[in-house]
Each structure stands twice: as structure tokens, then as C-alpha cells.
C-alpha positions in Angstrom: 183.7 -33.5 -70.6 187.4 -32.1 -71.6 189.8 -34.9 -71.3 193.9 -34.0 -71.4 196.5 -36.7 -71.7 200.0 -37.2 -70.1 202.2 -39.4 -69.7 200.0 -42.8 -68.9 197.4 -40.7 -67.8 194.4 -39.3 -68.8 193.1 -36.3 -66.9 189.7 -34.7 -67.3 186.7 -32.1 -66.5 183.5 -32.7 -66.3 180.5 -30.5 -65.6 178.3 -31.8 -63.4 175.2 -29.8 -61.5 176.5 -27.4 -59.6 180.3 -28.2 -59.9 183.0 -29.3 -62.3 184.7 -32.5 -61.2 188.4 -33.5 -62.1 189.1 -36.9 -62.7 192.3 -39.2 -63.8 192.5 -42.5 -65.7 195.5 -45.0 -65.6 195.8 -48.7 -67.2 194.4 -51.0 -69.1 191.5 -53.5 -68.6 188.0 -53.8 -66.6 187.4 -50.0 -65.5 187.7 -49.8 -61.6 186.4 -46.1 -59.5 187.9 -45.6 -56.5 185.9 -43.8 -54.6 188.1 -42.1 -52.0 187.8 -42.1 -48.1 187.5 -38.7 -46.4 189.2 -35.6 -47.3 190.7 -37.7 -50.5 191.5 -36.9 -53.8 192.6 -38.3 -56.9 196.2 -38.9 -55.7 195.1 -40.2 -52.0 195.2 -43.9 -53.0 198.5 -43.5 -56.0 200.6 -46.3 -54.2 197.6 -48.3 -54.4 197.0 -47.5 -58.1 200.3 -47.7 -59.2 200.0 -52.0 -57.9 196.6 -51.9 -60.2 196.8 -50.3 -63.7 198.6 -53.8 -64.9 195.1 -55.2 -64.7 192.1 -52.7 -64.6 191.5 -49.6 -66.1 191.7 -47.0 -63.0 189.4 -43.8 -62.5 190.3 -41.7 -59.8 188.5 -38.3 -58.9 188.4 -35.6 -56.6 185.2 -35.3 -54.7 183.0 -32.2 -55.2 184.9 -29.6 -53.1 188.0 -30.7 -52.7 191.3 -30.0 -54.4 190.6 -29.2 -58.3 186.5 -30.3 -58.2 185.3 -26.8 -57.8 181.9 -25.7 -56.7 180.1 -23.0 -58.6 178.7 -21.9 -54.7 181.6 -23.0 -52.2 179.1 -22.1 -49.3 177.6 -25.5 -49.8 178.5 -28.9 -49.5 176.3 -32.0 -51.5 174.4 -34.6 -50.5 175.0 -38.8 -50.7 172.6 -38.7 -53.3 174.6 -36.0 -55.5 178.1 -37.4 -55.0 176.4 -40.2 -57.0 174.8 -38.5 -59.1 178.4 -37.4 -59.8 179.7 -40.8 -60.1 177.1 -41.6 -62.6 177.8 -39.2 -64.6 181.5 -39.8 -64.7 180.9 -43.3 -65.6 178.5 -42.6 -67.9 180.8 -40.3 -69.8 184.2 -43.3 -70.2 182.3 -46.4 -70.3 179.0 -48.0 -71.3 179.5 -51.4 -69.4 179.0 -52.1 -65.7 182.6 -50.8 -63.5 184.0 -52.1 -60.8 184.1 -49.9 -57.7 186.2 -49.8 -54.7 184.8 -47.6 -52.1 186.5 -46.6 -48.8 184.7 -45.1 -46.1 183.1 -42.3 -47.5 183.0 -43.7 -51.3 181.4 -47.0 -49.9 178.7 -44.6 -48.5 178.5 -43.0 -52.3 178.8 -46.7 -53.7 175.2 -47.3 -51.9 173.4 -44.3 -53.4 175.3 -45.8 -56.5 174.0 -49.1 -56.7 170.5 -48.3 -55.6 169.6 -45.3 -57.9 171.7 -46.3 -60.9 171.1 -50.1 -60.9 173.2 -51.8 -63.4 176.3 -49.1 -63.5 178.3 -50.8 -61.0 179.0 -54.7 -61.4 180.5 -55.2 -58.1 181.1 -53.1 -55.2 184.0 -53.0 -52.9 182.6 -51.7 -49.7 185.5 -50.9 -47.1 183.9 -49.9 -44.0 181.4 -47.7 -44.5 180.5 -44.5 -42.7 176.7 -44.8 -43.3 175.1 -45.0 -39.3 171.9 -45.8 -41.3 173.0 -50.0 -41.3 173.3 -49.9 -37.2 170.5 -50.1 -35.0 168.6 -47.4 -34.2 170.2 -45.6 -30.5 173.5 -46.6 -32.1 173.1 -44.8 -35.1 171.9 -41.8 -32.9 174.8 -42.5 -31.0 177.3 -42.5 -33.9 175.3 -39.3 -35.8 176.2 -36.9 -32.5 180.2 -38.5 -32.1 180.3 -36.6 -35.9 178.1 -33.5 -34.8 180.1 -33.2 -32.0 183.0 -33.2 -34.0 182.2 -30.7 -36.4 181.2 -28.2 -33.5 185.0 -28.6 -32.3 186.1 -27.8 -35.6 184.3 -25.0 -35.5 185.3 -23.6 -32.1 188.8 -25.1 -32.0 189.8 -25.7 -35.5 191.9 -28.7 -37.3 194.3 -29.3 -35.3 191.7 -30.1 -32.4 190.1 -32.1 -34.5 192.1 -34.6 -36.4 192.3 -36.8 -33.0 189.0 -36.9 -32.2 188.6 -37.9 -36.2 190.8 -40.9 -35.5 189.3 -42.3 -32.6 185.9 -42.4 -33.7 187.1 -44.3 -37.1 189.6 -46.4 -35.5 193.1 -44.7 -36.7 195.8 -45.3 -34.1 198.3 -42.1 -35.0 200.4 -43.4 -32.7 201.4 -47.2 -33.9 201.8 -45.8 -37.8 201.7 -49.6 -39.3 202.6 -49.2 -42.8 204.7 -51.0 -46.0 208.0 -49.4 -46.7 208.5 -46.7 -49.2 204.8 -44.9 -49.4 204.9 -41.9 -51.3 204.8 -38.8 -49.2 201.3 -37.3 -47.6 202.5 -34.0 -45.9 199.7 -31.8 -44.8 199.7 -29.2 -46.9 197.8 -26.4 -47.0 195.4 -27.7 -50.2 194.8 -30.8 -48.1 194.1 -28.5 -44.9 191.4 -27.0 -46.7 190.2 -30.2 -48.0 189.8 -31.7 -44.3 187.7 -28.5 -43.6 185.4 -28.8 -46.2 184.8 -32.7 -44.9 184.4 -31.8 -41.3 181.7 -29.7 -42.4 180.0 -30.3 -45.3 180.7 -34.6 -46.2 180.0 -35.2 -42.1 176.9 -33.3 -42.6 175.9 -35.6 -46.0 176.2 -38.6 -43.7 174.3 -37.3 -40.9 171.5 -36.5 -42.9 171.3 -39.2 -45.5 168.5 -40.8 -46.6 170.0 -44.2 -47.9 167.5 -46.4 -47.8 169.5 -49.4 -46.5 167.3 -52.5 -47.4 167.3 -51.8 -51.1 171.4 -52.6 -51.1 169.7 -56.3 -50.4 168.1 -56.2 -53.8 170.3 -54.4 -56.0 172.0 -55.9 -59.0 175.4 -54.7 -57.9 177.2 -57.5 -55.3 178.2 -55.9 -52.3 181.2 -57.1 -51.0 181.6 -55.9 -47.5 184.8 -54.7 -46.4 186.9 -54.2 -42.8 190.3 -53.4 -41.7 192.0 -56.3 -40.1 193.5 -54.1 -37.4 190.3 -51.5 -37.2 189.0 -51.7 -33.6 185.6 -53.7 -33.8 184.0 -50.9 -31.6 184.1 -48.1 -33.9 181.2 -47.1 -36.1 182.8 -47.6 -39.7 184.4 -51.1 -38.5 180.8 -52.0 -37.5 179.0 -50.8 -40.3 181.0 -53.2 -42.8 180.0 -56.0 -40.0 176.3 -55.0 -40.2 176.4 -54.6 -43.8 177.6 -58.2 -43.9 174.7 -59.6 -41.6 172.3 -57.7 -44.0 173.4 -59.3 -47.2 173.7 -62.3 -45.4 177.6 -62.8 -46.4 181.1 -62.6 -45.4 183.0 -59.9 -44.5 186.5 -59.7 -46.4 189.5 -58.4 -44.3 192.1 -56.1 -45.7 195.5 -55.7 -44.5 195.6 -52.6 -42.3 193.0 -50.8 -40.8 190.5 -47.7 -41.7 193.1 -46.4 -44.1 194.4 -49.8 -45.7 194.6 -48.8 -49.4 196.9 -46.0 -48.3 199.4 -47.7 -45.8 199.6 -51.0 -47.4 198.8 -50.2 -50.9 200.9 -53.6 -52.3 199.2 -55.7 -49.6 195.8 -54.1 -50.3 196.1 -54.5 -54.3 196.5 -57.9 -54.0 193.8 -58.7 -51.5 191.5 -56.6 -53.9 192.7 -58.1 -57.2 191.7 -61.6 -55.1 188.4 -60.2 -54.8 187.2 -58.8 -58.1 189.2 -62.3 -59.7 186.6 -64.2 -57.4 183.7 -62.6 -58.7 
């Protein structure tokens, strides 16, 4: 692990199996992973970060293959299981006491794998709608499982720009009706975040379609699952349902955070707050 620090901030490499994975750290107190949602990196959630450092000790990181977490093969993608595995070893290299852990979408999925293979790591878990069909009964997780296949065969034929809509719809995200707090910090699309999206579409929708979480081990696990939803998240999408299931499993609440699928990005204050609520709670 090579660390480098700026200017409140620590950045750093790590070698992992297979890949080195970049990583940032910001703040002071309790150490908090966010785990980012889709084609995410480090800086997708910096609004929200910026609201947290005051209180928690912030680790961001770039997901194997994208942005500056480079793959010794780029040909292949990584498994739920190994994105954990990656987490774990991040962890294990800044802290030997159990971290909090927000995970959106995506990272909720890796937060699972997390909390069931590396019991004890992870104190509580922030689960914000998840993207793991596995929690939904059966003929709608088949369902759900060939909405993404589907998806990625458009990529393919058609490309990103087909794509991104159909992306939306099936987690939720209204392009259209942009709700959001004032002043954001800019998300153009630019061409590192292009390839970023292409590497999700095929390899990360892939992960979910094949993983082997098994789901009734997150109701023994010694990390508290909080499940997660989007206030304004359609009920009828897969992620928004997943938190609800996940809920019904554990046989608790689910919490509802301003916005919808992409909540710690449009309404980072809002959503810092509701989180700090949270982790205060518990």
C-alpha cells in the first residue's frame, strides 16, 4: 500500500489480486467506506463527503476497472465476491476496528459479500437500495436478471448513448424532473467517465447477474443492516424493491433518504444529515 498526502487528503494504491485500486481518505473520526453506486468513483459522492469529514473519517475508492483502479487484464471484469475481497483488503490495510459502510446500489451489493465473508469488518451497514435480484422472489429475480442482460446486449449493438435510458428506467432515475439541492459540483460526461459506464454495462451487470450471495446469511451476520430506499424511487423498480425485501428479511424498517436512486449525489447536504441520523442511532 503507497499512500500520498495533499491537502486534507490522503491518496493511495494498493495492490490487490489481479488489480491495483486507488483510494482517498478525508476527515477525522469513526472510518466510513463509501462504496459507490454504478459507474462511480472516488469523487462520485464529493458533495456528500465534503457534509461528512467534520465527523467520520471518509474512504472513498475507485472500483476495480474504473478511472485510476487498473486491471492487470482489462478483458475481464470481477466478481461480488472479489470487489470484497477488495474492500477487505483496503480496510484491512487503514484500520483494525470494525468501519462504518455506506453502500449505494452496487456497493450495498459489495457491502453483502462484505458482511457475510469478512464477519466483524463492518459494524454497520448502510444499504441504499441494492441491485442484488437474489432478495426478490424467484420469476422476479429472473425477471430483473434479463431487464440487465437485455441491457448490456444494447450496449453492445447500439452503444452508450442507447443505453443510459434504458439504465434509468429500470433503476428508477427520472432524467427528465432533475430534483436536486443547489450548487452540486459539476458531473459532465467526460470521456474517463464514458469508459467507466462501459466497463459497468458489461462487466459489474454481469457480477450481479451471476452472483452467488447467499442472501439468508445477511440475517445472521454481525454487521446491522440498515436497509435503505430513495424517497422518490418508483416502488416498482428492482433496486427500490430489493431495499424493501431486504427489510422484510431482517425483519426491520426501511430508512428513506431524500431523493431517489442517486440521493447521496443530488442531495448530498440532505443525505449527510439523514445518514449522520443513522450511524448516531446506532
Amino acid at each position: 500500500m503507497s499512500t500520498t498526502a495533499t491537502t486534507d487528503m490522503t491518496t493511495g494504491l494498493l495492490r490487490v489480486p489481479g488489480a491495483k485500486l486507488y483510494y482517498e481518505v478525508r476527515g477525522t473520526g469513526p472510518m466510513l467506506l463509501i462504496s459507490q453506486s454504478g459507474e462511480g468513483d472516488a469523487g462520485r459522492s464529493s458533495d456528500l463527503v465534503d457534509h461528512l469529514v467534520t465527523d467520520y473519517t471518509v474512504v472513498t475508492y475507485d472500483r476495480r476497472g474504473l478511472s485510476r483502479s487498473t486491471l492487470d487484464d482489462p478483458a475481464h471484469g470481477a466478481t461480488m465476491a472479489q470487489h470484497a475481497d477488495d474492500v477487505h483488503r483496503l480496510l484491512a490495510g487503514l484500520t483494525d476496528t470494525p468501519a462504518l459502510m455506506l453502500g449505494c446500489s452496487l456497493g450495498a451489493s459489495i457491502g453483502f459479500h462484505l458482511a457475510i465473508d469478512h464477519p466483524g469488518q463492518i459494524g454497520t451497514l448502510i444499504a441504499h437500495e441494492p441491485v442484488t435480484p437474489r432478495l426478490l422472489p424467484a420469476d422476479q429475480r429472473a425477471h430483473h436478471e434479463k431487464e440487465l442482460e437485455h441491457i448490456q446486449q444494447v450496449h453492445r449493438r447500439d452503444g452508450l448513448a442507447a443505453t443510459i435510458k434504458m439504465v434509468a428506467e429500470v433503476l428508477g432515475i427520472d432524467p427528465s424532473n432533475p430534483d436536486a439541492e443547489p450548487g452540486l459540483t459539476p458531473q459532465p460526461m467526460t470521456p474517463q467517465r464514458v469508459r467507466n459506464f462501459g466497463f459497468f454495462l458489461e462487466h459489474d451487470f454481469t457480477a450481479i447477474i451471476g452472483d452467488t450471495l447467499d442472501v439468508a446469511a445477511l440475517a445472521d451476520t454481525r454487521t446491522r443492516i440498515v436497509p435503505a430506499a430513495g424517497r422518490t424511487t418508483p416502488r416498482t423498480v428492482f433496486d427500490n424493491k430489493c431495499a424493501f425485501a431486504l427489510a422484510d428479511m431482517l425483519g426491520t424498517d426501511t430508512h428513506r433518504f431524500p431523493g431517489g436512486h442517486n440521493g447521496n449525489t443530488t442531495h448530498p447536504r440532505a443525505y449527510a444529515a439523514a445518514l449522520r441520523a443513522i450511524l448516531n442511532a446506532v
